[in-house]
N, C-alpha and C positions, 0 to 999 in steps of 0.2 A: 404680162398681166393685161388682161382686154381693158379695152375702156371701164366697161359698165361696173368691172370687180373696182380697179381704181379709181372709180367715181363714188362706190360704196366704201370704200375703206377709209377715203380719206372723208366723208362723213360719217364715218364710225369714229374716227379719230377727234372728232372736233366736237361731237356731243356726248358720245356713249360712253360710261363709267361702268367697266365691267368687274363683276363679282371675284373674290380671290385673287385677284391680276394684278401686276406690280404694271402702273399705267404708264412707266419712265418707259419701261421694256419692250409692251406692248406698240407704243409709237414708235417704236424705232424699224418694226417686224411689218411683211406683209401679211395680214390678218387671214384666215381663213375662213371663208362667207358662206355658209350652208344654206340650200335653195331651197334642195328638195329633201327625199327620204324614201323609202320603198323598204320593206321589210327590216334587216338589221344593218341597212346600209344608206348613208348620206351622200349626198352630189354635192358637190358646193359650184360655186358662181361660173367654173371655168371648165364642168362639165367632169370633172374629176371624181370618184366614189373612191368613197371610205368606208371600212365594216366601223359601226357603232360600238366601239371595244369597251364605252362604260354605259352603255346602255342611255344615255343622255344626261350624266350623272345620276346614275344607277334607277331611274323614274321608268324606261319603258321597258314593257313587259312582250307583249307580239308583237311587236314591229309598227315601223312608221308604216302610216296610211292604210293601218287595217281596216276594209272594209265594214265590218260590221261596228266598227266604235265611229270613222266615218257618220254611216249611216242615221246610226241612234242621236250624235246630235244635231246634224240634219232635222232628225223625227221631231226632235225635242225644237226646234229652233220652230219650225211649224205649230209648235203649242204655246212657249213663253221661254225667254232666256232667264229672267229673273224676276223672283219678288220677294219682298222679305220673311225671314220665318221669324220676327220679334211680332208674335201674336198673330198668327199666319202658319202655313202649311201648304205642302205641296206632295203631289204622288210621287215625283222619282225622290224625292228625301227620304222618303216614309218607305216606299220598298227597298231604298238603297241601307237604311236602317233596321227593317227586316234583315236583310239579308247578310249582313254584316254579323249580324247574332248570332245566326243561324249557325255562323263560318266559324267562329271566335271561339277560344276557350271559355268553357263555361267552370266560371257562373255568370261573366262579361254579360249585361242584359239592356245597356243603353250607350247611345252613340252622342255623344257632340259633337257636330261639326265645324269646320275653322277650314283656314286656306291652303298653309301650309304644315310641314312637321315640325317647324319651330313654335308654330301658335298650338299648334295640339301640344307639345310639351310643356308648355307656358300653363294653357288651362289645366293640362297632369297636375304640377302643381302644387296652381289653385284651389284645385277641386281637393286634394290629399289636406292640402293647411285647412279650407273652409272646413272641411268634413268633421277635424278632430274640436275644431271650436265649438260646432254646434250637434256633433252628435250624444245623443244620449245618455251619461256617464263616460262622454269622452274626457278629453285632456287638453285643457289653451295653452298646456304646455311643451305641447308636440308641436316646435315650430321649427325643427331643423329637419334636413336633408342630407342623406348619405348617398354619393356617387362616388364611381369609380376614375382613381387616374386615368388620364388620355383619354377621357371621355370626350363625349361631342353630341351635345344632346339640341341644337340650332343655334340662330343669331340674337336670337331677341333676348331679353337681359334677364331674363328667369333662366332661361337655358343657357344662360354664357353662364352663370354664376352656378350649376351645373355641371360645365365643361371643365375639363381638366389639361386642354390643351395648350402651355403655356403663350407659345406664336398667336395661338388667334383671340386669348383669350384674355394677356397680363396686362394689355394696357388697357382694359375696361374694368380692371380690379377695382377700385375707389365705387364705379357706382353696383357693386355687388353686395349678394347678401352671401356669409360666412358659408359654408358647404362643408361635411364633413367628410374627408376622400380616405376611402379604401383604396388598397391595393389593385394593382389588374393586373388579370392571370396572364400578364404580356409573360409567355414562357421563355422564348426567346431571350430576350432581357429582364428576368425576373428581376425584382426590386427587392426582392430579399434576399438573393444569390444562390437559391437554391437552383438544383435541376431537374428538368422536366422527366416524371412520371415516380420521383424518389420523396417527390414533397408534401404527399400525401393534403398539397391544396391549400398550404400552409395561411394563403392569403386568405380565405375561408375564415380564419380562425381570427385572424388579424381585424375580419368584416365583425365578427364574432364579441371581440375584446371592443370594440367602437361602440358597438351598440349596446355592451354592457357598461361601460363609461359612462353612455347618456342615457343611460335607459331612462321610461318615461317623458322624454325629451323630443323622439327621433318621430316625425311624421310617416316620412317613407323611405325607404330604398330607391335608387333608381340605376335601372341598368338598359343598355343595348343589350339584350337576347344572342348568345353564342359567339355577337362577330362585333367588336368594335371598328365602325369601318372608316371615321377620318382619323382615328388615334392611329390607322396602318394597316387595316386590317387584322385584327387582331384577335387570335380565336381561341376560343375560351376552350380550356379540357374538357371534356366528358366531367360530369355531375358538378362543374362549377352554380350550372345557373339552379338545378335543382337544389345543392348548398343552400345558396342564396335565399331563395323561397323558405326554406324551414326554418333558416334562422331571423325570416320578415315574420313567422305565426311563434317563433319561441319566444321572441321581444313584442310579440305584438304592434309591430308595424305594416304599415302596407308599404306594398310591391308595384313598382311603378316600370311596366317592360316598353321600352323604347322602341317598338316594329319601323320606324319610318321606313330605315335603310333595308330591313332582311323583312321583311312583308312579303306577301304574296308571292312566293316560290322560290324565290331567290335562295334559300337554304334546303330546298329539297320539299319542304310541306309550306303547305297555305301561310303559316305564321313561326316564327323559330322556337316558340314557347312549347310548343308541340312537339320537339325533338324529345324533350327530358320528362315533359308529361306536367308542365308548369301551369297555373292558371296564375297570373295577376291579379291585380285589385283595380287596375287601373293599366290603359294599355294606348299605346300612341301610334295609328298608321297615317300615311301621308304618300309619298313617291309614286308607288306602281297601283296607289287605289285607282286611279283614272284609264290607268295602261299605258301611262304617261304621255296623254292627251291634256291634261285642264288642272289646274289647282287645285287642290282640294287633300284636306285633311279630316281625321276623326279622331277622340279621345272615346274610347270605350270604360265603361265601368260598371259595377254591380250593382244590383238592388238594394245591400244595406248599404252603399257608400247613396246613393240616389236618393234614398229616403231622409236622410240627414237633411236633405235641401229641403225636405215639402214641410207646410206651415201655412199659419193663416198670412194672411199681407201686414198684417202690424206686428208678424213676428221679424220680419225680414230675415226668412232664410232664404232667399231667392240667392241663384247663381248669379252675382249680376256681372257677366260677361256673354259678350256676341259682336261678330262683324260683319259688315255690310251683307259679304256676298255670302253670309252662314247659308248650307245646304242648297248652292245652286243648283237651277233646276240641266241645265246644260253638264254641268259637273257630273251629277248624281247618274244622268244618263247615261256621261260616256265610263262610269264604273261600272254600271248597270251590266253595261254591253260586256266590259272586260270581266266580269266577273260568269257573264254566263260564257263566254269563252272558253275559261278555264273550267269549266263544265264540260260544255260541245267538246272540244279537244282534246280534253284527258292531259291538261297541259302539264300535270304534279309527276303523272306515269310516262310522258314522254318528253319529259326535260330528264331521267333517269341517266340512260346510256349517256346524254352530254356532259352531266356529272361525272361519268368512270373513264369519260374520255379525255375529258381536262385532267382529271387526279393520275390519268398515264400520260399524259402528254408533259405534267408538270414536274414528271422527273428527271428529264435533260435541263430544266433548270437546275437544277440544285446541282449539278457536276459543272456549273459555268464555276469559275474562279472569284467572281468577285458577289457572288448572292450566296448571300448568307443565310437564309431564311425561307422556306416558302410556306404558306398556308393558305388554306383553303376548307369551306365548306360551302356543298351546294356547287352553284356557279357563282360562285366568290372566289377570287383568291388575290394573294398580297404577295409580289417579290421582292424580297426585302435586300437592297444592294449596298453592300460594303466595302471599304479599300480592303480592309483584312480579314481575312475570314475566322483565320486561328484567334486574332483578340478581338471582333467585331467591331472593330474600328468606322462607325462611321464617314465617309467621305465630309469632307470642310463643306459648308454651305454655296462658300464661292464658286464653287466648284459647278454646282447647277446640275448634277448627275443627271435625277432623275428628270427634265424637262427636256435634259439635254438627248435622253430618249426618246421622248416623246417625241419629236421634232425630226429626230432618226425616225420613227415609225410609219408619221404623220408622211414622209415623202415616199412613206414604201404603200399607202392607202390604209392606215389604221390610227384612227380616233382614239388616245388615250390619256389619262391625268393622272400624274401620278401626286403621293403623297408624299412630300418633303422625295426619299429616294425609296421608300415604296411601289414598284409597279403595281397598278389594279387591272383585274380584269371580269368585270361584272358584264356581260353584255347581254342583247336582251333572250329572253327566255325562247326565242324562236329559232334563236340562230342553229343554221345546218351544221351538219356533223363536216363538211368541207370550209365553211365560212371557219368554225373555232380553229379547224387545220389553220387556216390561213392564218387568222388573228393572231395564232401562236408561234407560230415560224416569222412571223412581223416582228413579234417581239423577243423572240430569240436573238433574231440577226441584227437587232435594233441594238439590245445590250452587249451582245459581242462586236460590234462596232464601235460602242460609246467606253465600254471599261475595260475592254484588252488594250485597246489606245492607251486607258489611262495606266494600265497595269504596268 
């Protein structure tokens, strides 16, 4: 290792508290220190390139150091980085808000913005509970929440209590509020023992019986759209989420669709509600708004959910929620830029053949011995790795499978994270038809390396 990486590591070591990391493990490892970037591929400190195989957790969209997102906040930095929108305004808020509508399933017709996709589901909601308080002939007693197991809707404590995932989720139990969890169409491991395509969706039904329990009770629904993607990628059948949607207008609840993770292309169209022809009530992006350049999140909603809030000032319907860097003007810019991209580009029509190329290439997976599972939609996909494949035997946690792939990968030049033993492979939407070659023979040879061993 050169000097300069080993001089950065071990001041990684002695201040830096990284996200998801077991930091005992972490100190023990020679870190890998990322410098640069160029399209879908990273250098790190020692001059080494690696293809982007989760897109930067799953955030960018064209490629590092796209020129034109570059540029734009360049453009923007020459005008103002920031200034507040509490009683204030600014043009790239205001067109990035435009534009955002324009995109979105209608009747979506207003934007909040926030930083990340844990605070846009935070103010999701918000805005669901304040809504039925104070609209019209609503309900104050529409105070609960129905989500799905192995959900993962962010970190902040509206959204853990949300989440369904017990690892990240059970020791913050105590400061949560009650959640009512449906079923998830994990087909794979159905929770009702049924098999996939015989069960006519049974969980459906189950979502179904919940909301007649409480009816009058339930605020909203909330779901990830087609892919639950840190519960493992998990893909929902055909007409689950449309399901979903008609039994939010048969109980009268609203519909709250989670985009952070499967937004902007990443499942084949601009947003995954658009697969089944779904509109929400209420809708959460965040990752690839920027092109995974800058922070930045939004909460979309309708006009009758919007008009619930207006009022004279002594009514106090105000939202009273907002953070500092609401609707940065440097933010708004570099979506601005990414959004006419996927314009210029055709990037929805020429990310196509990369979809039918992954969905063939992802069939030498499923003949390895030890993956049990594979799924996929869009450029998404999950390899689900097991000791046994006849009883789905998950591998012992001790065991370390899936990182202990990653780490195979990682020295073959391929950047990836998996989930508990989940492989992922989201990477960004630019990547060449030789780069996915690559990324995918990386992780072929990566898991036949790591589980014929253990076989």
């Amino acid at each position: 290792m050169a000097r300069r990486t080993e001089e950065l590591a071990a001041r990684d070591k002695k201040y830096f508290w990284h996200p998801f990391t077991q930091m005992k493990k972490w100190l023990e490892e020679a870190p890998l220190i990322v410098e640069t970037g160029q399209g879908a591929k990273l250098t790190d400190t020692e001059g080494k390139q690696y293809i982007d195989g989760v897109a930067s957790l799953w955030c960018n969209i064209h490629g590092h150091r796209k020129h034109e997102i570059d540029e734009a906040v360049r453009d923007q930095l020459g005008r103002i980085a920031h200034s507040t929108a509490l009683g204030l305004s600014g043009p790239p808020a205001i067109d990035l808000a435009e534009r955002l509508v324009q995109l979105a399933p209608k009747p979506l017709a207003k934007v909040f913005y926030s930083d990340s996709g844990s605070e846009a589901m935070e103010i999701a909601l918000k805005i669901a509970f304040q809504y039925w308080q104070q609209k019209e002939g609503g309900s104050a007693r529409r105070r609960k929440f129905v989500a799905l197991e192995l959900a993962y809707h962010g970190d902040t404590i509206g959204a853990v209590s949300l989440g369904g995932i017990s690892l990240f989720h059970a020791t913050y139990r105590p400061l949560l509020f009650e959640t009512l969890r449906a079923p998830a169409p994990y087909c794979y491991r159905c929770s009702l023992g049924l098999e996939p395509g015989t069960c006519s969706l049974a969980c459906l039904e189950k979502m179904d019986q919940l909301l007649q329990q409480n009816a009058g009770e339930v605020a909203a629904v909330v779901v990830e759209p087609l892919v639950q993607g840190a519960g493992g990628m998990i893909v929902h059948p055909a007409g689950y989420l449309e399901g979903v949607r008609a039994r939010c207008e048969k109980y009268g609840v609203l519909l709250v669709c989670d985009e952070v993770a499967v937004g902007f292309g990443r499942p084949g169209r601009m947003f995954a509600c658009e697969h089944e022809g779904v509109s929400p009530d209420i809708m959460a992006v965040g990752k690839g708004l920027t092109g995974g350049y800058l922070p930045l999140a939004a909460t979309l909603t309708t006009d009758e959910v919007y008009s619930a809030f207006l009022g004279e000032h002594e009514k106090f319907r105000t939202f009273f929620h907002g953070h500092t860097y609401t609707g940065n003007a440097l933010c708004c810019a570099a979506a601005l830029a990414s959004l006419d991209i996927f314009e210029r580009e055709q990037t929805l029509a020429r990310i196509q053949p990369r979809i039918e190329q992954l969905s063939r290439r992802l069939e030498q997976f499923r003949n390895l011995e030890h993956v049990g599972d594979v799924r996929q939609r869009g450029l998404i996909a999950g390899i689900e790795l097991v000791e046994d494949r006849r009883t789905k035997k998950e591998y012992p946690p001790a065991e370390n499978v899936g990182m202990r792939v990653t780490r195979a990968a990682r020295d073959r030049g391929l950047i990836t994270r998996p989930l508990s033993d989940v492989m992922i492979v989201m990477p960004p939407l630019c990547i060449s038809n030789s780069e996915l070659d690559s990324l995918l023979d990386i992780l072929l040879d990566s898991i036949r390396q790591v589980t014929e061993r253990e076989g």
